[in-house]
Every structure is written in structure tokens, then in C-alpha cells.
TORFI-320563 format. One record per residue (C-alpha): residue number from 1; x, y, z. Coordinates in steps of 0.05 Angstrom, whole numbers, plus 5000, padded with zeros to 4 digits. Example, Ala and Ser with C-alpha at 12.3 -4.5 7.8 and 13.67 -1.06 7.14 Angstrom:
// TORFI-320563
node num:1 | x:5246 | y:4910 | z:5156 .
node num:2 | x:5273 | y:4979 | z:5143 .
//
This chain:
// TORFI-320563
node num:1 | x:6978 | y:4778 | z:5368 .
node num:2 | x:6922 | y:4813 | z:5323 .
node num:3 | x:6943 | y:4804 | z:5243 .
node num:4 | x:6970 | y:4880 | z:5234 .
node num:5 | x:7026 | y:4854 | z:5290 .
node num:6 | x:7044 | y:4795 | z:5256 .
node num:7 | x:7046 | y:4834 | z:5192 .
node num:8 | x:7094 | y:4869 | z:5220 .
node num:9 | x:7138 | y:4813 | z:5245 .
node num:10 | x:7138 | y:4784 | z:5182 .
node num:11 | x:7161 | y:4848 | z:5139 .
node num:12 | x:7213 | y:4868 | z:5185 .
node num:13 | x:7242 | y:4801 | z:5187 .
node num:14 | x:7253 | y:4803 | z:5111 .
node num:15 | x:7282 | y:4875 | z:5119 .
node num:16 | x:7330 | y:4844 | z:5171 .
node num:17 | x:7342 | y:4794 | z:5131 .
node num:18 | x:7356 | y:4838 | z:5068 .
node num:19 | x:7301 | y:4810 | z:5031 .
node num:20 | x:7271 | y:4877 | z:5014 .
node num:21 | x:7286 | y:4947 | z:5026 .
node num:22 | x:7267 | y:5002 | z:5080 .
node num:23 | x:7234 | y:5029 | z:5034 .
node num:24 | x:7188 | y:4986 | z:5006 .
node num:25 | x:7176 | y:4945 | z:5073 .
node num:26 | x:7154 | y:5013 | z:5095 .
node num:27 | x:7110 | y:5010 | z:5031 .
node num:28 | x:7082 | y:4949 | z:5047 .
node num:29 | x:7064 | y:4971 | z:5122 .
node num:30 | x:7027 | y:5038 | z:5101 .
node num:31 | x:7084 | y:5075 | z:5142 .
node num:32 | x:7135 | y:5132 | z:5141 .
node num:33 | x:7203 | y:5095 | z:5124 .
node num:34 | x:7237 | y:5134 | z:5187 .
node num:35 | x:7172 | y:5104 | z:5217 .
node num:36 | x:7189 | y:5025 | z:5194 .
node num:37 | x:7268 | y:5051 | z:5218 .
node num:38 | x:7250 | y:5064 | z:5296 .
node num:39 | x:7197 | y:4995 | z:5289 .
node num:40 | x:7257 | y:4965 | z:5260 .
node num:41 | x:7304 | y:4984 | z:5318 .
node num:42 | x:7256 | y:4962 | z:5371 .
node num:43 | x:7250 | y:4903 | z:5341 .
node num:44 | x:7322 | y:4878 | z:5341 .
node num:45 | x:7323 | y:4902 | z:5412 .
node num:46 | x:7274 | y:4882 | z:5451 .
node num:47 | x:7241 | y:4830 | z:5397 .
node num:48 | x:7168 | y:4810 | z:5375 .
node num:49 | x:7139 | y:4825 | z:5443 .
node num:50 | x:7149 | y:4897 | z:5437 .
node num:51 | x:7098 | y:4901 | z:5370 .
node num:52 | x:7049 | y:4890 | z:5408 .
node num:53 | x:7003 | y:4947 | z:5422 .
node num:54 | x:7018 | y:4970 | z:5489 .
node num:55 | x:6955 | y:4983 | z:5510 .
node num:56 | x:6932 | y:4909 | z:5506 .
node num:57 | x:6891 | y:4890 | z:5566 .
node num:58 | x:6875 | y:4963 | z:5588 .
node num:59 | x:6811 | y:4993 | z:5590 .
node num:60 | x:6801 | y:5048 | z:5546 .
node num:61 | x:6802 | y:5122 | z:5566 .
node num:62 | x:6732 | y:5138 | z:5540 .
node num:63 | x:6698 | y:5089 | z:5574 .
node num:64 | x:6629 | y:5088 | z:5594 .
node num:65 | x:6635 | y:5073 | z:5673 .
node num:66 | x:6590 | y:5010 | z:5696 .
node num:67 | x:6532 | y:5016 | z:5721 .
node num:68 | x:6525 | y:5020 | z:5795 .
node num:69 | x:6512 | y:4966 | z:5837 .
node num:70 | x:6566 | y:4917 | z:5790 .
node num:71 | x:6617 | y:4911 | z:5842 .
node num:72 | x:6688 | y:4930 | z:5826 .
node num:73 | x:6731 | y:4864 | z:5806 .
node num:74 | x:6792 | y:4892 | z:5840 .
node num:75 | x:6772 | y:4908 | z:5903 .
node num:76 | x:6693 | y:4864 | z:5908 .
node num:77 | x:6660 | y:4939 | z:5933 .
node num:78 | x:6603 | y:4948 | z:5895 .
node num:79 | x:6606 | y:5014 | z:5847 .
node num:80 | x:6547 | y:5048 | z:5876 .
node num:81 | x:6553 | y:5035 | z:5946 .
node num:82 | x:6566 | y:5088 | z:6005 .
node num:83 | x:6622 | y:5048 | z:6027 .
node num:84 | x:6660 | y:5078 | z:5951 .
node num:85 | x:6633 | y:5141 | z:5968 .
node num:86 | x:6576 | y:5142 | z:5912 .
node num:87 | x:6518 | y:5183 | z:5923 .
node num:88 | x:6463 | y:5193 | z:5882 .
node num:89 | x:6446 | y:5254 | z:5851 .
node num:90 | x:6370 | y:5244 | z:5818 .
node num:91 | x:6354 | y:5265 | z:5748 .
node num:92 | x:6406 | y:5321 | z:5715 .
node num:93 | x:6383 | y:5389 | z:5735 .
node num:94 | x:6368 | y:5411 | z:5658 .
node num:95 | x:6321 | y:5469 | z:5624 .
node num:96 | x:6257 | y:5423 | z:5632 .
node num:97 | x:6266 | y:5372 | z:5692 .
node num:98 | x:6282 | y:5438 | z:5740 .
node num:99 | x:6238 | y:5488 | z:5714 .
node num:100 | x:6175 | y:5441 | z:5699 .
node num:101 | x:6183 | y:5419 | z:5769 .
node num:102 | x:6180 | y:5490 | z:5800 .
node num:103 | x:6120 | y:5500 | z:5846 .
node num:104 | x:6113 | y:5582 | z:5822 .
node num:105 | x:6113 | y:5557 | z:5745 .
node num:106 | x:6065 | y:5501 | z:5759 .
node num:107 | x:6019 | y:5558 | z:5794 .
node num:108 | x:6032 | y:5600 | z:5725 .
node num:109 | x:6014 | y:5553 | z:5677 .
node num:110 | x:5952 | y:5527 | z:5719 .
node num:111 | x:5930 | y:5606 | z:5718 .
node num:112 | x:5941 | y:5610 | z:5643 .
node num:113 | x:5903 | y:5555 | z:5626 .
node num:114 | x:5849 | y:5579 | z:5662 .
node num:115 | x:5845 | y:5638 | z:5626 .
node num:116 | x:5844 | y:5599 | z:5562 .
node num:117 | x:5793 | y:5562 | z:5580 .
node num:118 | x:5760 | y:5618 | z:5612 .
node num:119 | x:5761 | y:5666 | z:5538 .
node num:120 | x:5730 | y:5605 | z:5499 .
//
């Protein structure tokens, strides 16, 4: 358990045990005292084990996905293979990477510069 959970362990116990108030246990823990009330009632309940965070052992939900070709721990496919149903999609199609890439603009800009160099 990470040091905030056993913090909290330890002040409820002394609010169970009557050694200090609601109030100032909820003091103590930077919380709401109806907060440290329901934390109080699940810990008589369902004890210590249900402080923990309950997201302990999960990946996050902003993750960054892996990179592909790291193969999938559950299931040993790799991440980028056809067999997961990856395919590849090249660069982003942005404001540059299309349009700098466009045969009629590359014609343009060959013409232009011609002219520039043309005039001096």
C-alpha cells in the first residue's frame, strides 16, 4: 500500500477507536468530514483492502499505445501485425506533407522559380 493508504488506515483506526474526532481525522486527511464518514464506513465493512486505490494494476486511460511490432502480453500477437488487423497508414495527411507532395504544386513552384531567376 502507497503511504497516503496507510495514512489512512492509521487515522481511521484512531477515529474507530475514539481517539480523535470526525472532524479533525478528516482534518488530518485533507478531506470533507462526510468524506472521512463514507471512508469510515467502508472501512469497518469491507476493511483495509478496500483503501486501496481501485485502479491499482490497470493501465491508465490516456495511455500512449505501444509501439507496433511489441507483441501483446495477453494474447503473444504482435501489435502491428495483419493478423490484429493493423494496417499502416504512412505519414498524417497534414497542410505540408499532402500539399508539398502534390505533382500540380511541385510544377507551380518549379515555374515560379524560374521566373525569379529568370527577372534577375
Amino acid at each position: 500500500m502507497s503511504e497516503r493508504e496507510l495514512k489512512r488506515i492509521e487515522v481511521l483506526s484512531k477515529v474507530i477507536e475514539r481517539r480523535i474526532s470526525t472532524a479533525s481525522g478528516a482534518k488530518i486527511l485533507g478531506l470533507t468530514v462526510r468524506q472521512t464518514q463514507r471512508l469510515l464506513r467502508t472501512f469497518q465493512d469491507d476493511g483495509a483492502a478496500a483503501l486501496r486505490h481501485k485502479a491499482r494494476g490497470r493501465c491508465s486511460n490516456n495511455r500512449i499505445p505501444r509501439r507496433t511490432g511489441q507483441t501483446n502480453h495477453l494474447f503473444g500477437i504482435p501489435d502491428g501485425s495483419q493478423a490484429n488487423g493493423y494496417v499502416k497508414r504512412g505519414r498524417k495527411p497534414g497542410r505540408r506533407t499532402d500539399f508539398m507532395n502534390d505533382p500540380a504544386v511541385i510544377a507551380r513552384r518549379e515555374q515560379a522559380l524560374a521566373g525569379l531567376l529568370a527577372a534577375e
